[in-house]
C-alpha positions in Angstrom: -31.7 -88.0 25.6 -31.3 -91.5 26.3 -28.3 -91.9 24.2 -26.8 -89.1 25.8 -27.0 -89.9 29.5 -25.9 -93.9 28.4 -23.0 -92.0 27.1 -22.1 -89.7 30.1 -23.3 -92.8 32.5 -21.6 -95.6 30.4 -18.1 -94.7 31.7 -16.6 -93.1 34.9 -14.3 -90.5 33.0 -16.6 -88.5 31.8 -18.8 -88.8 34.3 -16.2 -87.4 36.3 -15.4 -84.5 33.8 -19.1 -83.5 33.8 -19.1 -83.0 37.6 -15.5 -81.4 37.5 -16.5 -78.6 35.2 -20.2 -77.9 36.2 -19.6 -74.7 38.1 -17.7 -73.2 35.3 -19.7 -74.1 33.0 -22.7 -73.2 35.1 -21.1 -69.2 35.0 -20.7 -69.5 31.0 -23.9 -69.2 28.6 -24.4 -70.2 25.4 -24.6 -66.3 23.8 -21.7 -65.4 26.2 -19.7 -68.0 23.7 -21.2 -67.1 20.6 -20.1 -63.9 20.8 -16.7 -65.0 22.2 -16.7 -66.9 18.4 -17.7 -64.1 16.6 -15.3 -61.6 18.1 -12.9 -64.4 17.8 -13.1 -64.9 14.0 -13.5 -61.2 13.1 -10.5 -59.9 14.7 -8.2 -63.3 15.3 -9.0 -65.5 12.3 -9.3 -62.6 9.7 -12.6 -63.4 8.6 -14.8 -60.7 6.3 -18.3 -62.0 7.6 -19.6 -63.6 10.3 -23.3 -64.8 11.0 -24.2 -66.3 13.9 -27.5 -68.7 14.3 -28.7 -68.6 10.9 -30.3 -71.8 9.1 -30.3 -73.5 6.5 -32.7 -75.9 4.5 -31.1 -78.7 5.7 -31.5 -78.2 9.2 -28.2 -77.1 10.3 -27.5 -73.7 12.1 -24.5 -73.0 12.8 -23.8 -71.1 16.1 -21.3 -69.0 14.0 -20.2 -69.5 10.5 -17.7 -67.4 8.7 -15.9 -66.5 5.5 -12.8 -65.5 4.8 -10.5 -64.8 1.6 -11.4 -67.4 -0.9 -14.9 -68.3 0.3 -13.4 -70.1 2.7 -16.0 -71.1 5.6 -15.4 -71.9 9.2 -18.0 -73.6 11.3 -18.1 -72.9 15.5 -20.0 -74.7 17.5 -20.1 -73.7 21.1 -20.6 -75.9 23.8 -21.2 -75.2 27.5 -21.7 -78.7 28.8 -20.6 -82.2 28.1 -24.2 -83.4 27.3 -24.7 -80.6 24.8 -21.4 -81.8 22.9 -22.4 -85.5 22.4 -25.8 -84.8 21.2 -24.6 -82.6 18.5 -22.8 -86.1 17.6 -25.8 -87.3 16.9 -27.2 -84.9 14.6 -27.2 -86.3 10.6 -25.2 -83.6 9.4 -22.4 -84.7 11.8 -22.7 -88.3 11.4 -22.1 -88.0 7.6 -19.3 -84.9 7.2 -20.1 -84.4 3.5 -23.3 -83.1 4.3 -21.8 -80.2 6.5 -21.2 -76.7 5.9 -17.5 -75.5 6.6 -14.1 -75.2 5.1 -12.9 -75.6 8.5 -14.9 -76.5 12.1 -14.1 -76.1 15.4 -15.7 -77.0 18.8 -15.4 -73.7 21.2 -16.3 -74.8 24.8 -14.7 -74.0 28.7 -11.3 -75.1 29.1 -11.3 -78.6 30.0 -14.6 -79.5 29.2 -13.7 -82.3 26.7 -10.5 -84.5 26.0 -8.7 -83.3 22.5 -9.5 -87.4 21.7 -13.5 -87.0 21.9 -13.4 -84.4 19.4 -14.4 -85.7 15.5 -12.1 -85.8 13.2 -10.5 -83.3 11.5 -11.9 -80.6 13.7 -10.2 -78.0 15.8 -10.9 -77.2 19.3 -11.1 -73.5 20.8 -11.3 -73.1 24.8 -12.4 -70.1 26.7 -10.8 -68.9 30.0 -12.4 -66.0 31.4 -12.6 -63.4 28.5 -9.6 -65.2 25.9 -10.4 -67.9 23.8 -7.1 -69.7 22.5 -7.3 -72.3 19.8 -6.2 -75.7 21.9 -5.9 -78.4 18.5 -5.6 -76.4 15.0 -8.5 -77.7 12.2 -7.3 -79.8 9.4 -5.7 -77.7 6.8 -7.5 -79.7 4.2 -11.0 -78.4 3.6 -13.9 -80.3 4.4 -16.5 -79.0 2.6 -18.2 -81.1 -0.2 -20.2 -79.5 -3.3 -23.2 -80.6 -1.1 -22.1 -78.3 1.9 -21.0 -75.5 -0.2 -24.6 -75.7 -1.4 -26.3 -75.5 2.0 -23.8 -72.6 2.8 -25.2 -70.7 -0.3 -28.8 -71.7 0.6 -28.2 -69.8 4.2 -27.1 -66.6 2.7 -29.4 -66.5 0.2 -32.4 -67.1 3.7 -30.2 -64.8 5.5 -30.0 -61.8 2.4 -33.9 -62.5 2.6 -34.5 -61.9 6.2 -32.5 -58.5 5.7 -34.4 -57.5 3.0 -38.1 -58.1 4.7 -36.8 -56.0 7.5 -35.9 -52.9 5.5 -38.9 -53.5 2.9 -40.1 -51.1 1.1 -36.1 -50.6 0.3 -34.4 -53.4 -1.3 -31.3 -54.9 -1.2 -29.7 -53.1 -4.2 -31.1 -49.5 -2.8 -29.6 -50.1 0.5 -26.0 -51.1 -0.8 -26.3 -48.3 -3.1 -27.6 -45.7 -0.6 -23.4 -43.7 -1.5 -24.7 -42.9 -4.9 -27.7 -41.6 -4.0 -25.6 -39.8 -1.3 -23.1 -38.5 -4.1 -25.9 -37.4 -6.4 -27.6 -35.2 -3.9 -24.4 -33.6 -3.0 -23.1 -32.8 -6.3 -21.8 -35.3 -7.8 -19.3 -35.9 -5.2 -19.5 -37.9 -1.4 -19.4 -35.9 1.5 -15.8 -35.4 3.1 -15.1 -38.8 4.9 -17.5 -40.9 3.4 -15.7 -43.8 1.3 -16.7 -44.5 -2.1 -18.2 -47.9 -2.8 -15.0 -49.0 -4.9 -12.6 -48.0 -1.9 -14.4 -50.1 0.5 -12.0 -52.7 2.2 -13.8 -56.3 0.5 -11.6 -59.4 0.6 -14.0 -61.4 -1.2 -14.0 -59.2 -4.2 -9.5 -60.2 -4.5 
């Protein structure tokens, strides 16, 4: 905490900028931008799943991470005040990039809240305005992921497939993705008119 308020206290602009953008900041919450992320990556960025705060064993959760074509991951971390930006500076996954999840990261915080040269490098920058999010600097098209973060991402869904399946226990995993054959078999042989078969099912991760 002490490193943060040195920070915000150590120089006039962003001092300044904190007190400029605390009432709109003040009328955004955190979950009000998570979702903004998710619906954001679902239906502008094209990705096939999204998880929101979900962790992993090295201590990172995301506030959204995604997939799309490729297994390529995006990270988005959301952001509602200054202070809240420069402590996640701090954390060891951002201090050393190689042990971070995501292809591609992005900060997504109220327009103006931060300068495009705070943000680290190679990462994009998303700003809400009321109910639109726009993407204010564009990610590096190179991916940052290392073997290491490609790990951790793999470790997440692997916790997150877990919690899933302790929910619906007795059933496991495989019954409930196969719950159409079971479907078929009592009916015949054959799905129920407007049911799509397994195979048919839109999957961009199986191209």
């Amino acid at each position: 905490m002490s490193a943060i308020l040195a920070i915000l206290n150590g120089a006039d602009k962003n001092t300044s900028l904190a007190f400029r953008f605390c009432d709109t900041t003040r009328s955004m919450t955190h979950q009000q931008l998570v979702r903004m992320a998710e619906q954001w990556l679902r239906t502008r960025y094209r990705c096939g799943i999204v998880l929101s705060e979900q962790s992993c064993a090295s201590g990172e959760t995301p506030d959204v991470i995604a997939w799309k074509g490729a297994c390529r991951s995006v990270v988005v971390e959301c952001k509602i005040s200054r202070a809240d930006f420069f402590a996640d500076q701090e954390k060891p996954f951002r201090k050393d990039s190689e042990l971070a999840m995501g292809c591609e990261r992005f900060y997504l915080v109220p327009q103006g809240l931060i300068r495009v040269d705070e943000l680290p490098p190679k990462w994009g920058l998303l700003e809400s305005k009321g109910r639109e999010v726009r993407m204010a600097v564009k990610p590096c098209r190179q991916a940052q992921r290392s073997q290491t973060g490609l790990m951790w991402e793999m470790n997440l869904l692997l916790a997150s497939l877990r919690r899933v399946e302790v929910r619906i226990e007795p059933q496991t995993i495989t019954d409930f993705l196969k719950w159409k054959n079971r479907l078929a078999e009592y009916n015949g042989g054959r799905l129920p008119e407007g049911v799509v078969a397994p195979e048919a099912e839109p999957n961009v991760h199986l191209v």
